[in-house]
N, C-alpha and C positions, 0 to 999 in steps of 0.2 A: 453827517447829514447826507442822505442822498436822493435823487429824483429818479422816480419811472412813469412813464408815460403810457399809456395802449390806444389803438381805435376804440370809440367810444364801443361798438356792437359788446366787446368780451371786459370790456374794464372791469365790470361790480366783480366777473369772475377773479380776475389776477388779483383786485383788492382784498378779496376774502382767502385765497392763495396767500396773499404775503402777509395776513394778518398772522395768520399758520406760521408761518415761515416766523416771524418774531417773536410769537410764544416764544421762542425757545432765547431768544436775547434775557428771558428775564422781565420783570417788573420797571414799570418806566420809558421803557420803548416805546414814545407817542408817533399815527397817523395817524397824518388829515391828508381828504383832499378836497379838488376844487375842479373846477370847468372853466378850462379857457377861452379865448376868443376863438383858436382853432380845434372847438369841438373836442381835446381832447382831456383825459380825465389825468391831474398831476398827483403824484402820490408823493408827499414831504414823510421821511422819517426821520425821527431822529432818538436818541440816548441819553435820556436825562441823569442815570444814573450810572455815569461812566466813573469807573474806578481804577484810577493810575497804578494803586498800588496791583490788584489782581491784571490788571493787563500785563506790566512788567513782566510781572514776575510769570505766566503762562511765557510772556514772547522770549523770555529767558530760558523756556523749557522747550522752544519750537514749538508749541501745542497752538499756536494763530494762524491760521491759514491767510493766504492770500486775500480772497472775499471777504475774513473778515478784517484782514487791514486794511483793505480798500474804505469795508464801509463806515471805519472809525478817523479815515484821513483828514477829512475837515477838523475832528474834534484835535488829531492832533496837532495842525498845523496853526490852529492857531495861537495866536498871542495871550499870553494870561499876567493878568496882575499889574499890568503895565511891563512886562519884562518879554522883550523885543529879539525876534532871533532870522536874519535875515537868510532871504531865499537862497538857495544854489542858486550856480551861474548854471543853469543847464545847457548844455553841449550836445545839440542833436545830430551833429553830423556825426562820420563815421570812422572811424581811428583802427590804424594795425593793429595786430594783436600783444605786440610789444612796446605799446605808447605808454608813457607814464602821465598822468593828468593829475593837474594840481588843481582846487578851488577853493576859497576863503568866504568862512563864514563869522558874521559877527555877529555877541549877545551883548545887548544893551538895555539897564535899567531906566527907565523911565517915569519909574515910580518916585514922589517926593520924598516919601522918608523909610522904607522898605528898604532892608538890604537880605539879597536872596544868595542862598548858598548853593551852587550845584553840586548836587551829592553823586551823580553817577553822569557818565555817559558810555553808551553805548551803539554798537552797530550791528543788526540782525538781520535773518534774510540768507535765502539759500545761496547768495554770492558776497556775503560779508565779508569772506577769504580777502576778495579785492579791493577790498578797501580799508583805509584806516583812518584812526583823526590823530593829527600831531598839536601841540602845544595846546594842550587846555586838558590841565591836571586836575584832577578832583580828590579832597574836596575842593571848591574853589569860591570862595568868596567875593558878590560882585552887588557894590556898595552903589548906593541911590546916584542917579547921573552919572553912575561908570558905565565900561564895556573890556567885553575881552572879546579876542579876534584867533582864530583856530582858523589849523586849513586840512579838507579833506584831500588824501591821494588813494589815485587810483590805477594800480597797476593789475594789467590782466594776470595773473598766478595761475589761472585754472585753464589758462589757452585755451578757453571760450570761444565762440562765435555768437555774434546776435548783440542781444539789450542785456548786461548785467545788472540788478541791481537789488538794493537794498534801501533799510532805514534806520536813521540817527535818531537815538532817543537821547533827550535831557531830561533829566529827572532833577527837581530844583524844589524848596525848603524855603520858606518865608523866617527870618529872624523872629517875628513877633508874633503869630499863632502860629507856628510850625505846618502850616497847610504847605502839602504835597503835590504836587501836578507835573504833568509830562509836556515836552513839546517837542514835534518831531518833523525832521524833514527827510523827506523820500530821493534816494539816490538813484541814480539812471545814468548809464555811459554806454553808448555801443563800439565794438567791433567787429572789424571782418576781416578774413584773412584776405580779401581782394577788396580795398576801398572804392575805387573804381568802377569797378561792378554794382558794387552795394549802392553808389551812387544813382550809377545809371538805373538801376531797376527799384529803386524805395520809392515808395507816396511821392508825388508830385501835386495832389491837391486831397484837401481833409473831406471827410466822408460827407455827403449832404443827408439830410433830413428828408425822408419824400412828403409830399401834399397827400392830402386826405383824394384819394382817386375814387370816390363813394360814382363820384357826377356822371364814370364815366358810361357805368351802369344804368344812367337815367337818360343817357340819349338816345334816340331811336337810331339801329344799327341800318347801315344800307350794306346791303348783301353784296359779293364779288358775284361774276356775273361767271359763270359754269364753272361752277367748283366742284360738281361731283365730277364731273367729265376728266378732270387733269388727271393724268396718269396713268387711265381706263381701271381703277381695281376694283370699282363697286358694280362696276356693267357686268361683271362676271360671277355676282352671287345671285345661286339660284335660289334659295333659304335666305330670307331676309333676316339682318340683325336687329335683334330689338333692343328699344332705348334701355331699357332697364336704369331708368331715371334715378336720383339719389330724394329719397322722398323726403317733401318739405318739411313733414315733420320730427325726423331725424334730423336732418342739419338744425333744425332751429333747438331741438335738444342739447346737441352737442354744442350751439353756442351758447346756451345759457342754462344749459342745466347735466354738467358733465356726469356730476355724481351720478343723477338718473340714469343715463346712458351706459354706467359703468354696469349697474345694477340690474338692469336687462340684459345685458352681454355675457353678467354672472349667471344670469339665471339660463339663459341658452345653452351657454359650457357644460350648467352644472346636471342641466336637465336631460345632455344630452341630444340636442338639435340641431345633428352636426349640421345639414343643409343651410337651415334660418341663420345657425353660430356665423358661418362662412358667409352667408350673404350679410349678415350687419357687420362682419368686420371690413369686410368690400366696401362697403358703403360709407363708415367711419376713417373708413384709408383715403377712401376718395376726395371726403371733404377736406381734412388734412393737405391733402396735394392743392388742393384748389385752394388754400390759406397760403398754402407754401409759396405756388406759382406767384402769388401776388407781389411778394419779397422782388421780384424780378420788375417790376413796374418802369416806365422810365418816361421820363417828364423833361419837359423843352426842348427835345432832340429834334435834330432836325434830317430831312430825308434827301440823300443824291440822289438821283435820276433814280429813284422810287427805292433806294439799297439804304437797310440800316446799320449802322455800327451799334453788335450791342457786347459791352463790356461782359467776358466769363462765356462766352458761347464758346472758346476751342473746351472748356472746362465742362460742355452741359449744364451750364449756367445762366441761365435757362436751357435744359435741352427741347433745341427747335430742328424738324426735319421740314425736308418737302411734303408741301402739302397740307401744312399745320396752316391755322389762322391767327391773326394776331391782330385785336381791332386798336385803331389810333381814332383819337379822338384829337378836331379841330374845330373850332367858329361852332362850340356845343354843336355838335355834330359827332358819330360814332361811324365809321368805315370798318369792314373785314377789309383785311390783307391777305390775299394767300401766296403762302413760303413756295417761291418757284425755282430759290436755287438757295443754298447752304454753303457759305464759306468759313476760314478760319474764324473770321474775326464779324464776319458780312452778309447779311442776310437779305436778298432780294424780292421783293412784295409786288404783286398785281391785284391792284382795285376794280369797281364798277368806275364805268365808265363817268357816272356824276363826280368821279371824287378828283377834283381841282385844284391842285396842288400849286400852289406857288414858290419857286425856290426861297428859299433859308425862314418859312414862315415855321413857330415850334407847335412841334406836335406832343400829344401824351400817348402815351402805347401799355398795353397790356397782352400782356400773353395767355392765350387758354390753353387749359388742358385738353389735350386730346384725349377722349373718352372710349376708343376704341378697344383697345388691350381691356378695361373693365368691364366693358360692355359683354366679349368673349369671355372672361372668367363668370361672367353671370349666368352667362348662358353654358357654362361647361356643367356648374354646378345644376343648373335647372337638368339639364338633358339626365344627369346621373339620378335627381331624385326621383325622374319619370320613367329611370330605364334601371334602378334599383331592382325590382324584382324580377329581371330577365338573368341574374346569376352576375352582377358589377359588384355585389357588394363584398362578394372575399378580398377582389383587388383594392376595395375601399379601408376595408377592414379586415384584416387577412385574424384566421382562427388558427387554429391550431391542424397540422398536418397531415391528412390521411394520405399516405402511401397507394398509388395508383396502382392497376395491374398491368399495368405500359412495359413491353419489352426492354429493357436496355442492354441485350446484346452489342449495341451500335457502336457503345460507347468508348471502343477503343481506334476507332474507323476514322480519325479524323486526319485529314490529308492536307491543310493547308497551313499547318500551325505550329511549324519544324522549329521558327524561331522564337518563341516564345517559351516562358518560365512553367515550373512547376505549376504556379501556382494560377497562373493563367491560364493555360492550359486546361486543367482542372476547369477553369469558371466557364471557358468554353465548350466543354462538354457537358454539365449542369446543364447550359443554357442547351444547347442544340441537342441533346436526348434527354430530355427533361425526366425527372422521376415522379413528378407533382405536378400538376397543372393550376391555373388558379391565382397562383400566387406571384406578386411582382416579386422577380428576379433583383438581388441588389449586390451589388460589384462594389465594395468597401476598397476604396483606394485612397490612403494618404497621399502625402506629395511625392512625385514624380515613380511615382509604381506601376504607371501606365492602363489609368483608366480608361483612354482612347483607344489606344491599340489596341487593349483588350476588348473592347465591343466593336470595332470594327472588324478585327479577324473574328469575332464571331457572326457577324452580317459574311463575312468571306467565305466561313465554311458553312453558313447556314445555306448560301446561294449556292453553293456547288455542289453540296448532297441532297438539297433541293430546290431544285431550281425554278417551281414553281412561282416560289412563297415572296410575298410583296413585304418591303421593313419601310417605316418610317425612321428616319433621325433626329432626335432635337435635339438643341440646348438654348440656354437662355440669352445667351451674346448669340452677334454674329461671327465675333472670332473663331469660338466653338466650334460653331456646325462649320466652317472653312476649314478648321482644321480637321473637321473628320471627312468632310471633299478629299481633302488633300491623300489624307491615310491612304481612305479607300483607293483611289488614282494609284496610290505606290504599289498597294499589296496586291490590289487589279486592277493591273495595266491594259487587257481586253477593254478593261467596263467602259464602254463610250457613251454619250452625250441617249440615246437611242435606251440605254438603261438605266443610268444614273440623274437624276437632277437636281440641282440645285434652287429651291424656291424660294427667291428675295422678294422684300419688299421694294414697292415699285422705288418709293423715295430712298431707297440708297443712293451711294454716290460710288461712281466706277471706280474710284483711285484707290479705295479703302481692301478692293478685293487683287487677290494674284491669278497670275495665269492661268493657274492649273485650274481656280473655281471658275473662273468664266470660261473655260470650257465646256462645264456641265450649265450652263445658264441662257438664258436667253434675255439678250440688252437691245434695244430698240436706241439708233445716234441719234434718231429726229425728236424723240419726247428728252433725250437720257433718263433714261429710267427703264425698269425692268417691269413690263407687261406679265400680267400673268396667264400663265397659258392655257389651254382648253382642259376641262377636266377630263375628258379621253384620251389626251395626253399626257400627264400625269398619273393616270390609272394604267397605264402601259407600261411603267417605269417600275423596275425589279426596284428601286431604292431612291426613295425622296429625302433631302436632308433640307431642313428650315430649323429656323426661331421656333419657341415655342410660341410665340404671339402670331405669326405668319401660319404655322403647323396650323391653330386654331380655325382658320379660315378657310381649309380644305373641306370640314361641315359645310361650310355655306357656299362654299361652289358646287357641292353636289359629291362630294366624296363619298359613298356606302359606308356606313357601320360595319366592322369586319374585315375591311377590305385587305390589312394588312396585318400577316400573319403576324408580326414583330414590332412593337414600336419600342422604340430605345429613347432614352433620355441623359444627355450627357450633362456632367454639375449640378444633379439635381439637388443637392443639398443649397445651391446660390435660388435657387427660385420658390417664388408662395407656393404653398401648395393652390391655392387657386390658378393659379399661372400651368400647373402640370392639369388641372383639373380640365382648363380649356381645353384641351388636347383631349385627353379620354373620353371627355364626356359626350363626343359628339361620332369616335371615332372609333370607341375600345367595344371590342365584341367579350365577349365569355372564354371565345376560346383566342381571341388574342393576348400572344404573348410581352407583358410588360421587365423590360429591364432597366433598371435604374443605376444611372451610374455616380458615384460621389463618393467626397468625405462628412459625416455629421461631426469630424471635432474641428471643421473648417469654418470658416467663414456662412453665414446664414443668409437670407433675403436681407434686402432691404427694403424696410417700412418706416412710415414716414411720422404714421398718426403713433402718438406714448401708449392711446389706449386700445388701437388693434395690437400692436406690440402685446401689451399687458396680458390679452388676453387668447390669443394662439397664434395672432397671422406669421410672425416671428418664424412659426416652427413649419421647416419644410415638408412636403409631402414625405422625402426619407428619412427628415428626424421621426417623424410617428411613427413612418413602417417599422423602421427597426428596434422602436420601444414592442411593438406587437410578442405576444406570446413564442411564436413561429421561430423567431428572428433573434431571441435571445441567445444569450452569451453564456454556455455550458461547458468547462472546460473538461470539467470529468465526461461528460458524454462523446465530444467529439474532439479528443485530447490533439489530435493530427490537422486540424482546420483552424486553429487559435481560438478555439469554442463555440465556433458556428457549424450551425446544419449547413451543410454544403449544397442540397436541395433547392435553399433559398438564398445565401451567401456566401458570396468567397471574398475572403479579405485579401487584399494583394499586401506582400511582406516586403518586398524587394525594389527597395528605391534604385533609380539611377541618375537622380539629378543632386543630392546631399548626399556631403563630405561627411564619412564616419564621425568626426569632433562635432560636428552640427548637429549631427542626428542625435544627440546624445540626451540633451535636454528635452525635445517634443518625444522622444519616444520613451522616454521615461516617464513624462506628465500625463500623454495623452493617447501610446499605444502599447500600454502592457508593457514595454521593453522589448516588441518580438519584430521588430521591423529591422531589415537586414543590409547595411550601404552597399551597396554595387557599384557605386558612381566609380568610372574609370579616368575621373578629372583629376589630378593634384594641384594642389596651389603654386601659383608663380609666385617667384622670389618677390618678395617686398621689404625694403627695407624698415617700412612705415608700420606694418603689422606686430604686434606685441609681441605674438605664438609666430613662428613661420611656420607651425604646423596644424594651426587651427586663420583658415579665411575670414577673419571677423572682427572688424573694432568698432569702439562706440566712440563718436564725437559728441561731446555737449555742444546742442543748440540753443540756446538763451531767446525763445523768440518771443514774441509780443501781437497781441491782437488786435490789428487796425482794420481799419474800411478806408478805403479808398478812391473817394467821386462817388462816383454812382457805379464801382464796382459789386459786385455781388458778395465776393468773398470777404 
C-alpha cells in the first residue's frame, strides 16, 4: 500500500500519470482517491492480487527493483493467518565499519489450531553479503501457541560506508490447506569509517511537510521602495528590455493539459519553426523553474535584524543574488524584499518603509525567479528572426561550404604561438586567416586539451596582426570568463585595464574573483558592487570578456551590431542554445566572426522542464552545429585532421591533464581512440590504490535519501 499526495492545481494530472504507471502492475491494482481537509488530493494504491509464489521466486533472480519492493512493503510486513513475526530492533546510530551486530527475531503462532510450516527463508538485496540468520532451520515446524526465536547478524564484509541493507523473507505453509504466503522484514544498519563525524553532520530533525502557500499569491504586495535604483544597471540601458511575458495561456496548458502542449511543440520541431520552436521551449523552461523555485518556500522563520537563514543557499538552493526579491508574507499581508547582501548561509533583505517588523514574529517567504536572463534569450531569438535576411542565417544554419577567393598567403606568419601544439596551432590559423567566412568556427576539445588557451592565443595573435579588430569573450560561468582574464594577462602582459575589460554583473561579490581579474574591472566600495560602465567605454576596449547573460546586455546599453570583429564563446556545449542566441542576436553582424569552443560528448545544459528537455532545449547551440552538413566527420577526406574540414574544425588530440590508464576508457567510448596523454603528472605512491600505476579506486557508498527540516536537498 502506498500514498501520494500533489497540490490540488496538477493532481487529476499525476492521477492519470499513475494510472499509466500501474497498467503495468497487472490486473487488480486498485486506486481511489479523496480530498482532504488540506485541500489536497490522496492517492491509495494498492495490490489485490499479490502473488507470494511469483514475487519469490523473481526476488530469487534479482529481477525486483528497489521501487518495486518498497511498494509491496506493507503487504509484506504484515502479519497473516494469525502467525506473528516481530519487528527488528532498529539501530539508527552509526557503527565502524568492523562492528559486529547482533538482533533477535521472534515467530509466533497465534492461531488456535493451525500449525504452520516454514519452508524457506531467505535474505536478498544488494548487501545481503552482510548479513545472515542463525538458528532457525527450515523446514521448520511451528505448532498452534508455539514460537521460535532466530537472530539476525550483521557484519560489514563488503567495507561499505553509508546505510546497508536488505530483506528477510519467510515463506511459510499452512498444515490444512496448504496456502502459501510470505512475511518479510526489511534490514537496515549503518556505517562509517568516522562515527563521529557521521554523528555530527546526519539529520538532526525529520523533514517537514510545507503548507499550501496558495494565500501568499492573494495578498496585495507592497513594493520596496527604489529597487530599480540599487546597483545603477538598468539606468544604463539605452534599448529597453521587454517583458516577453510567459503567456497565460501556455502555462494554463502545461498545467492541465501536458499532452496538448506536447503536441504543439511536436508540431513546431517537426514543421520546422525554429524561431516559434525556441520561443515555446523558453516559455515551457520558464514555467517549470517557476514550479521549481516554489520547492524553496519557507514557512515560520523568523527574521534578525531583517537577515534570513535560508537552508542550501552555499548549494544555490535556492540560488539568490543581490538584487533578487523575495516576498514574505505577515498579518495576510505580502512585502518585496530586496537581496542587498549574499552570504554563505545569510541573506540580508530591505523593505518599504510600511513593513513593521517585530522581533521573533514568523514569517512565510517565497522566492521569485528572476526573469532577466529569459527575457534576453527572448529577445536574442526576436533580433535573429528580424535580422534573418541580412546574411545571420548560415551562422544559424550553416550549409554546405563554398571556398572563398581570400588569400591565405598569411598563413604561416603567425608570431605569437611558439608554445603551443600542432594541433592548436593549426586551429589558430583556421581562425586568424580564415579560408571561408560565414561559418561559426568550432574548437573540439575534450578534457584538458586546452580549449582556453587555445582561443585566447588566438584573441593574442588576432590583436597583433590586427590590431584594429574588437573580440568579445564569453562563457557561461563566471569561473570561465576569469579564467580567460587570467590567460590573456599571462600571454599579454602589455594588455592593461585601457584595452582589456572585464564586464560583471553588478551583484557579484568581490571575494569570489582574483587579482589579476580585478584589475581589468571596475568595483565601486560605497555600493560593493560592480557599476557598469559607459558604453564609449567599452567600445574602446580591443577585448571585452563577460557571462553570456551579462554579454547579452551590451544590446541594450547601446552596443553596434558588428561592432566586434570576433566573438568567442568558451563551454559552449554547457549552455542553451538560447543562452548563445542572446549574444548574437543583438550583436553578430554577417561579417562577424563566430568561434565556438567545447566538448559535445561532455556534459550538456541544464533544463529543468522533461518537456523542453524532450523536445530540443537539452541540445546546445554546438551539439546542432556540428550535426550540420559542413562540420561532418570524413575520415577518408581529411585523413590528417581526425576527419574534420579544418575550415571549420579543429579537434584538439592532446590532453595534458589525464593519466595514459584514465584515458583509456573515454577515448575508446567516446573519441575514436585518437586522443594522445601528455599529462607530465605521475601518480604518488599509495599504499591504498589497487594499481600503483593506474590513480583510481572505487568506494562503495551505501547511501540513502533523506530531507532534512526544511532543507532543500
Amino acid at each position: 500500500v502506498k500514498e501520494f499526495y500533489a497540490e490540488s492545481p496538477g493532481s487529476q494530472r499525476i492521477i492519470h500519470g499513475l494510472k499509466k504507471v500501474l497498467e503495468s502492475f497487472g490486473p487488480g491494482v486498485g486506486l481511489t482517491t479523496k480530498t482532504s481537509a488540506d485541500r489536497n488530493f490522496h492517492v491509495h494504491v494498492a495490490d489485490h492480487n499479490f502473488n507470494s509464489d511469483e514475487f519469490l521466486r523473481r526476488l530469487q533472480k534479482n529481477e525486483v527493483g528497489d521501487t518495486e519492493l518498497n511498494f509491496y512493503k506493507s503487504e509484506l510486513e504484515q502479519s497473516k493467518n494469525g502467525l506473528l513475526v516481530s519487528k527488528l530492533t532498529c539501530d539508527d546510530n552509526w557503527h565502524g565499519t568492523s562492528t559486529v551486530l547482533q538482533s533477535t527475531i521472534t515467530i509466533s503462532n497465534r492461531s488456535e489450531t493451525t500449525t504452520f510450516i516454514l519452508e524457506s527463508a531467505g535474505i536478498y538485496g544488494i548487501d545481503k553479503q552482510c548479513f545472515s540468520l542463525r538458528g532457525l532451520p527450515t523446514p521448520t515446524e511451528i505448532s498452534s501457541g508455539k514460537g521460535k526465536t532466530a537472530s539476525i547478524v550483521c557484519s560489514n564484509v563488503l567495507r561499505s560506508y553509508g546505510i546497508l541493507q536488505a530483506v528477510l523473507v519467510l515463506r511459510f505453509r499452512g498444515d490444512q490447506d496448504g496456502e502459501r504466503f510470505v512475511i518479510g522484514r526489511f534490514l537496515s544498519t549503518r556505517f562509517s569509517q568516522n562515527v563521529e563525524m557521521a554523528l555530527e553532520y546526519g539529520p538532526v530533525a525529520p523533514a517537514q511537510r510545507k503548507p499550501n502557500m496558495q494565500s501568499i499569491s492573494r495578498h496585495p504586495v507592497v513594493r520596496v521602495d527604489e529597487k530599480v535604483s540599487y546597483g545603477g544597471g538598468m539606468r544604463k540601458f539605452s534599448t529597453a528590455l521587454a517583458a516577453h511575458e510567459l503567456p497565460k495561456e501556455w502555462r494554463k496548458m502545461l498545467k492541465e493539459d501536458r499532452e496538448q502542449a506536447c503536441r504543439i511543440l511536436e508540431g513546431t520541431h517537426r514543421n520546422g519553426d525554429y524561431f516559434l520552436h525556441m520561443q515555446r521551449l523558453l516559455f515551457t523552461e520558464e514555467h517549470a523553474m517557476h514550479e521549481d523555485i516554489k520547492r524553496f518556500d519557507m514557512f515560520n522563520v523568523v527574521l534578525k535584524n531583517y537577515s534570513l537563514e535560508v537552508p542550501g543557499l552555499a548549494e544555490k538552493r535556492p540560488s539568490v543574488l543581490r538584487g533578487d526579491i523575495v516576498l514574505v508574507s505577515m498579518h495576510e499581508r505580502t512585502f518585496e524584499g530586496l537581496v542587498t547582501q549574499v552570504g554563505l548561509t545569510v541573506i540580508s533583505l530591505r523593505f518599504s518603509r510600511s513593513f513593521n517588523y517585530v522581533p521573533g514574529t514568523p514569517v512565510h517567504v517565497r522566492f521569485k525567479l528572476r526573469r532577466t536572463n529569459m527575457r534576453q534569450m527572448h529577445q536574442g531569438i526576436h533580433l535573429l528572426r528580424r535580422e534573418s535576411v541580412t546574411g545571420l542565417v548560415r551562422a544559424i544554419f550553416p550549409g554546405d561550404i563554398r571556398p572563398s577567393n581570400g588569400s591565405t598567403s598569411q598563413a604561416n606568419t603567425l608570431v605569437m604561438c611558439r608554445n603551443l601544439n600542432q594541433e592548436q596551432r593549426a586551429c589558430v590559423k583556421n581562425i586568424v586567416y580564415p579560408e571561408v567566412t560565414g561559418f561559426p568556427y568550432v574548437i573540439f576539445g575534450p578534457p584538458g586539451t586546452g580549449k582556453t588557451v587555445t582561443l585566447t592565443s588566438t584573441v593574442n595573435e588576432l590583436l597583433t596582426v590586427f590590431p584594429q579588430k574588437k573580440v568579445l569573450l564569453c562563457a557561461q560561468t563566471n569561473d570561465a570568463a576569469d579564467l580567460m582574464v587570467e590567460r590573456l594577462a599571462e600571454i599579454m602582459p602589455k594588455l592593461s585595464i585601457r584595452e582589456m575589460y572585464r564586464l560583471m554583473a553588478f551583484s557579484r561579490t568581490e571575494t569570489s574573483i582574483s587579482d589579476v581579474t580585478m584589475k581589468f574591472t571596475t568595483y565601486d566600495d560605497a555600493t560593493r558592487s560592480f557599476p557598469p560602465p559607459d558604453i564609449d567605454c567599452l567600445r574602446s576596449k580591443r577585448v571585452v570578456v563577460s557571462t553570456l547573460c551579462t554579454s547579452a546586455k551590451l544590446f541594450n546599453m547601446g552596443m553596434p551590431r558588428g561592432h566586434f570583429s570576433l566573438i568567442g564563446v568558451d563551454e559552449a556545449g554547457q549552455a542553451m542554445e538560447p543562452e548563445v542566441l542572446s549574444v548574437l542576436g543583438g550583436l553578430m553582424a554577417p561579417s562577424t566572426q563566430l568561434v565556438l569552443a567545447g566538448d559535445p560528448k561532455q556534459l550538456g545544459p541544464v533544463v529543468h522542464s522533461d518537456i523542453a528537455l524532450k523536445y530540443g532545449l537539452g541540445v546546445s547551440y554546438l551539439d546542432r552545429i556540428v550535426l550540420a552538413k559542413a562540420y561532418a566527420r570524413n575520415t577518408a577526406k581529411h585523413p590528417s585532421t581526425c576527419g574534420f574540414d579544418p575550415r571549420v574544425v579543429t579537434k584538439l588530440v592532446r590532453t595534458y591533464r589525464v593519466p595514459e590508464k584514465l584515458l583509456e576508457v573515454p577515448n575508446t567510448l567516446f573519441y575514436e581512440g585518437e586522443m594522445i596523454a601528455c599529462s607530465r603528472v605521475r601518480p604518488l605512491p599509495w599504499s591504498s590504490l589497487p594499481r600503483q600505476d593506474i590513480p583510481l579506486m572505487f568506494t562503495n557508498v551505501a547511501g540513502e535519501e533523506m530531507r532534512e527540516g526544511n532543507s532543500p536537498s
